[in-house]
N, C-alpha and C positions, 0 to 999 in steps of 0.2 A: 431787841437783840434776839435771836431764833438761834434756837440750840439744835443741833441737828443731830441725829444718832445713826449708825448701823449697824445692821445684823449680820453677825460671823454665826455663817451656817459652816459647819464644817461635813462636806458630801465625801460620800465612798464611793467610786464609780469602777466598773468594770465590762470590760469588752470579750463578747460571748466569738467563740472560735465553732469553725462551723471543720466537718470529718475531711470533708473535701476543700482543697480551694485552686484557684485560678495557678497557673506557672507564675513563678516567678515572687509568690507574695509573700512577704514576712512575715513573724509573728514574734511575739515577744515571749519570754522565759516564761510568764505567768498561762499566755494562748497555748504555747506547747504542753502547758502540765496542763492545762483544759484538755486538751486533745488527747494526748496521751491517756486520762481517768475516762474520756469517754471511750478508748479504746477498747481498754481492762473493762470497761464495765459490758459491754459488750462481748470480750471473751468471758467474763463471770456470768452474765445470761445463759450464753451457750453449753456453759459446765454446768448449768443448773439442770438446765431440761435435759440433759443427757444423762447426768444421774438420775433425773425422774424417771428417764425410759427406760434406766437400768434397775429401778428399783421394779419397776411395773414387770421389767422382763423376768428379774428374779422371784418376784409372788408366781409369774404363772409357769416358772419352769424352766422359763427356754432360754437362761442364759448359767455362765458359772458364774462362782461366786466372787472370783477373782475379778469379772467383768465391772460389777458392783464396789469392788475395791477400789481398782483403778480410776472408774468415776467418781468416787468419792474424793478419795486422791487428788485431781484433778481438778474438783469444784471448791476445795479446800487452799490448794493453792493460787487458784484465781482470786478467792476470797482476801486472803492476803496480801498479796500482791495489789488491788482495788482499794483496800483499808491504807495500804502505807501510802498510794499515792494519793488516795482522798488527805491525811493526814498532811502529805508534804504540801497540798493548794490551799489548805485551811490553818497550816502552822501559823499562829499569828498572838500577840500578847492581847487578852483578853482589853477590848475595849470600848467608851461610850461615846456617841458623837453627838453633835446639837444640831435638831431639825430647827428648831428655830425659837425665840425666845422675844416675848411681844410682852412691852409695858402697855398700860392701860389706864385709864380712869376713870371710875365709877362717881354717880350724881355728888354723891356726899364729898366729893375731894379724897378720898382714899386712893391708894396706886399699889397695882398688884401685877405682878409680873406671870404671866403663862409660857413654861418653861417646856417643851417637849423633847427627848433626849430618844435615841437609841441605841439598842449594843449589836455594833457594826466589829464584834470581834472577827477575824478571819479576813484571808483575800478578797473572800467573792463571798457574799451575802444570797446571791437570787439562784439558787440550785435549777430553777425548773429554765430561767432561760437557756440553760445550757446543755436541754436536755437531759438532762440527770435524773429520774424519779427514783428521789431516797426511798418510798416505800417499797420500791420493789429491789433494793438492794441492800445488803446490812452494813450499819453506819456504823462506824469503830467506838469504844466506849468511850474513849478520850475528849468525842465530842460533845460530853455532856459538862463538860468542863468549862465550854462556852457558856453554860448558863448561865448567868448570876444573880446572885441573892445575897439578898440584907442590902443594896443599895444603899445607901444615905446622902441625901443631899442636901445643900443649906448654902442661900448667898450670902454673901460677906462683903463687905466694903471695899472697894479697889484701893491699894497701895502700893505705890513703887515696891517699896522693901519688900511684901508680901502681901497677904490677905489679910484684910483688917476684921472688924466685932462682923457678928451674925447679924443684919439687918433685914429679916426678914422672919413672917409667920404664916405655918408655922417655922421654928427655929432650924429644925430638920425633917424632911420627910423620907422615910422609909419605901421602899419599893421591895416587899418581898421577892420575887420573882420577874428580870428579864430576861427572856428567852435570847436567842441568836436571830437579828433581825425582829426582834420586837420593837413596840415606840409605847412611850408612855409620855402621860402629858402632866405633870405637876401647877399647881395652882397657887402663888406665892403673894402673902400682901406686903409690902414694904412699907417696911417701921421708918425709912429713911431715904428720901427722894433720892435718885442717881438715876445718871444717862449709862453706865455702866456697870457692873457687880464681876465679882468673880466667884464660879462657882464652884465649889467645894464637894466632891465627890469621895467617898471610900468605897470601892468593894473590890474584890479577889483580893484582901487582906493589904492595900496602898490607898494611897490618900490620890489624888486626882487635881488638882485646880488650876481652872484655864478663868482668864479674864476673857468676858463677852459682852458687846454692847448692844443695846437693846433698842429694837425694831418700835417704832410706836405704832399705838394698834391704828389703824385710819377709819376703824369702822364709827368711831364715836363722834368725828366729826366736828371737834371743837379745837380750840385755842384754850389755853390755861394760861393763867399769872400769877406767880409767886411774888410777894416782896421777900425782901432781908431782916427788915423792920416792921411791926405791925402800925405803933403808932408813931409819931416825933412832934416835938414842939419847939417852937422857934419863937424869937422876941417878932414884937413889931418888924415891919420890913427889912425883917430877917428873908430867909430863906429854907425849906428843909427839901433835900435828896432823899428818894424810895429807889433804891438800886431793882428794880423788876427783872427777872426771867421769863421770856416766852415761851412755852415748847405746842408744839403743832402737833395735834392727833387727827389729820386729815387729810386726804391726797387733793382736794379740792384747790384749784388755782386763781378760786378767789381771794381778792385782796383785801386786807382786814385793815381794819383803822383805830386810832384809840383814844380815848376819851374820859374824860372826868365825869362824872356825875355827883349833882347836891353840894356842889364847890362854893361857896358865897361869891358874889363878883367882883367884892373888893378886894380877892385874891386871882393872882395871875398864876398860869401853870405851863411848861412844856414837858413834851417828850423829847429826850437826846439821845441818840445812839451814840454811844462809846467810842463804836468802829469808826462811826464816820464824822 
């Protein structure tokens, strides 16, 4: 019997809006506030160099001071005007998405899960496809709120009703500091075989848990067997049932076979699938 798993990658995807486009083409609510910030950030360019040349004109003289004013003025409210619209394409509730989450098993029979998460808070994640260069424009403080810190994460037992015990070490791992658009990769051994966990997140002061199932890693290239039972003993031509699990950590389409070994031959044996 083959267990089969998958992986709930949860993607954030976003479509980059270009200044110019063809007659006739749509764009969505989110493509117009792209368009729109790369407007303002372009009139914010403009009010910038032009206060510089006002400022350059007023050291040597040749302008009033009112000129200087008004460009001030002017590069002040562009600035404004850029922060609220940056603010209204990035308005979003702080949040972490799963790159992806791969079980694994190491020589000893140990199973450890490699968990990689990122904080996908915000609409659009990738600033520079859209033309955007935050260094050369000032980012509102708000966006530092994106950041988060004190992470905790920790898998749990999958239950209908909710999240069951902690079966994993360590218990919890901490991530000080993810950025906006960071990924981090957690490294988790399970105290408790599952094709599935649910994982248990806090940070921006809420608890977090999504159930996700898990990718097996195929680089190791094996087949595993569990029994239910380690040993059982039966009368004379009795009979004893080992209920086995298989799980595949391979992409390979070769076909595996199974077999006894060290059986005495005065005992007979098969393999039955369930299914069939």
């Amino acid at each position: 019997m083959w267990i089969l798993c998958a992986l709930v990658v949860v993607a954030l995807a976003a479509a980059a809006g270009e200044a110019q486009a063809p007659a006739g083409t749509s764009f969505t609510s989110e493509q117009q506030r792209i368009l729109e910030l790369k407007k303002l950030e372009l009139t914010l360019k403009h009010a910038r160099a032009r206060l510089e040349r006002a400022k350059k004109l007023q050291e040597a003289g040749l302008s009033r001071p009112l000129d200087l004013n008004e460009a001030e003025v002017e590069y002040r409210t562009a600035e404004v005007a850029f922060q609220q619209a940056f603010l209204q394409l990035f308005a979003d509730v702080p949040r972490i998405s799963f790159v992806s989450a791969i079980k694994s098993q190491a020589p000893d029979g140990k199973k450890s899960v490699r968990l990689t998460l990122k904080n996908t808070s915000g609409a659009v994640m990738d600033y520079k496809s859209f033309g955007i260069d935050l260094a050369e424009v000032p980012v509102p403080d708000e966006m530092k709120l994106r950041e988060l810190t004190n992470v905790s994460v920790s898998l749990r037992e999958y239950a209908a009703a909710g999240s069951g015990p902690i079966i994993s070490s360590p218990y919890e791992a901490l991530i000080p500091v993810l950025a906006v658009g960071q990924e981090r990769t957690l490294q988790f051994e399970l105290l408790k075989d599952a094709d599935s966990v649910t994982v248990a997140m806090t940070y921006a002061g809420r608890l977090d848990q999504r159930e996700v199932y898990l990718e097996k890693d195929a680089s190791a290239n094996i087949v595993t067997i569990a029994s239910a039972t380690f040993s059982q003993e039966a009368d004379l031509g009795g009979q004893a049932t080992y209920d086995l699990a298989l799980e595949q950590f391979t992409r390979a389409t070769s076909t595996f076979r199974l077999t006894v070994l060290n059986l005495p031959r005065q005992i007979n044996y098969e393999f039955i699938d369930p299914a069939t």
